[in-house]
Each structure stands twice: as C-alpha cells, then as structure tokens.
C-alpha beads as a LAMMPS data file, in Angstrom:
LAMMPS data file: protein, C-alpha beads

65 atoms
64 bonds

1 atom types
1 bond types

-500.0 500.0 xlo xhi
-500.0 500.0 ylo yhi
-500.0 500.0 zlo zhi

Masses

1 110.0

Atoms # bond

1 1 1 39.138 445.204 333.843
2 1 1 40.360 446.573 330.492
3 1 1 44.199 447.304 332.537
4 1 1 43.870 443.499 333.558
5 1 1 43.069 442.715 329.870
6 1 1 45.733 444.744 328.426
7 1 1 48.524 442.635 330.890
8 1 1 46.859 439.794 330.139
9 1 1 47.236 440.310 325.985
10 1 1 51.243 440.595 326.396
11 1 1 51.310 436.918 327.977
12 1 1 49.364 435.175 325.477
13 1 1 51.463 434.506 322.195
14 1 1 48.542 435.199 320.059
15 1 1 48.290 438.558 321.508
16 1 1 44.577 438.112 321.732
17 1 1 42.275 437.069 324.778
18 1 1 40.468 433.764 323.055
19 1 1 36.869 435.029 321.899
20 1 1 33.929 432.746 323.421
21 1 1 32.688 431.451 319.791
22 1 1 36.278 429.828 320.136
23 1 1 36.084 428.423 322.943
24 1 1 32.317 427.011 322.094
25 1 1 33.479 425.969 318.696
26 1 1 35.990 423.556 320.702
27 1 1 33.129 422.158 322.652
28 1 1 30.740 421.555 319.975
29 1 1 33.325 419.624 318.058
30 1 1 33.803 417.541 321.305
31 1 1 30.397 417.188 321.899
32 1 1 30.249 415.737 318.405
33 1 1 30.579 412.539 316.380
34 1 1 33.790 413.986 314.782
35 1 1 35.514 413.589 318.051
36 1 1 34.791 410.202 318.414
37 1 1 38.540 408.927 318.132
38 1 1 39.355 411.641 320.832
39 1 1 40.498 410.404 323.745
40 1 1 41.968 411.600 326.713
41 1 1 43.138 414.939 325.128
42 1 1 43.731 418.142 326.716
43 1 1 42.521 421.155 324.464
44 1 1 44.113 424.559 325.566
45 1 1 41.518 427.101 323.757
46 1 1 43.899 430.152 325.189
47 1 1 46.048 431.321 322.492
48 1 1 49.288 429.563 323.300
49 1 1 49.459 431.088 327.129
50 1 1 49.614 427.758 328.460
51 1 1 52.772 426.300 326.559
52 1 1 54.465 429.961 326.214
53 1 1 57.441 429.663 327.478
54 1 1 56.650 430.937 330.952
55 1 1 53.303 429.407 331.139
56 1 1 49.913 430.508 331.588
57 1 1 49.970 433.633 334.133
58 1 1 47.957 432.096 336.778
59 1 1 50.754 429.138 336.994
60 1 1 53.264 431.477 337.444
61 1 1 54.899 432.281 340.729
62 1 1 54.475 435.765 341.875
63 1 1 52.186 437.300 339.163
64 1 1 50.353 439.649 340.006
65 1 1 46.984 441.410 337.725

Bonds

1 1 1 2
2 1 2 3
3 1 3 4
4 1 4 5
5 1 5 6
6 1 6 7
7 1 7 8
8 1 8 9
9 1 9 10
10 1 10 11
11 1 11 12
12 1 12 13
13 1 13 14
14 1 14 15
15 1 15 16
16 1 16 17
17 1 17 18
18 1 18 19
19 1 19 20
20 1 20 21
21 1 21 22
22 1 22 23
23 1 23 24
24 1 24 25
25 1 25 26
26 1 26 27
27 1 27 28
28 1 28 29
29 1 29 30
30 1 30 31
31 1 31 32
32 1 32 33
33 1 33 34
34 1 34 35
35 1 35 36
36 1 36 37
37 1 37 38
38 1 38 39
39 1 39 40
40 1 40 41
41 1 41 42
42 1 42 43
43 1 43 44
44 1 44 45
45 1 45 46
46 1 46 47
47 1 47 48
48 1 48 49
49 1 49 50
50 1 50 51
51 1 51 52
52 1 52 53
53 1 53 54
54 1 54 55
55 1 55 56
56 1 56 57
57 1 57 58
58 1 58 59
59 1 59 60
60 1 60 61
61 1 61 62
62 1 62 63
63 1 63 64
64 1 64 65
C-alpha cells in the first residue's frame, strides 16, 4: 500500500493524500446550518487531483497503481 501511496502523492497537486479530519470537516459543514445557501455543489476534498491538469488518476485512461 505505501508504493500505491507514494504514486498516488505525485498526482495530487497538494502532494498530500487528503487526511480523514478533512474530509469529515467538509461533511460537518454540509451537514450544518452554515451550508444552508449550498446548493447543488460539488466539493472535491482531494487535494486538487481532480482538476489537475490530467485529472484524478482513476479517470485517466491507462493508469495503472
């Protein structure tokens, strides 16, 4: 898993796999009042590997882990 990790961290803009207190901050503001004039967003919590220029690497064509 760490090899997969390490491939994975070169992808991602950040440089960094997203940490799950992150991800969970994310949801709890969702889940909150503060949200309430959110609507219909998309929220990537992934450290830019979904609008790098190539995409996130499970979009991409041939990539392999």
């Amino acid at each position: 898993m760490d090899a997969l990790e390490e491939k994975l961290k070169t992808t991602i803009p950040l440089g960094r796999i997203s940490e799950a207190h992150e991800v969970a901050t994310v949801a709890l503001f969702l889940a909150s009042s503060d949200s309430s004039n959110v609507v219909g967003a998309e929220i990537d919590v992934d450290g830019g590997a979904t609008r790098s220029p190539l995409g996130a690497p499970a979009h991409r064509e041939n990539w392999q882990a």
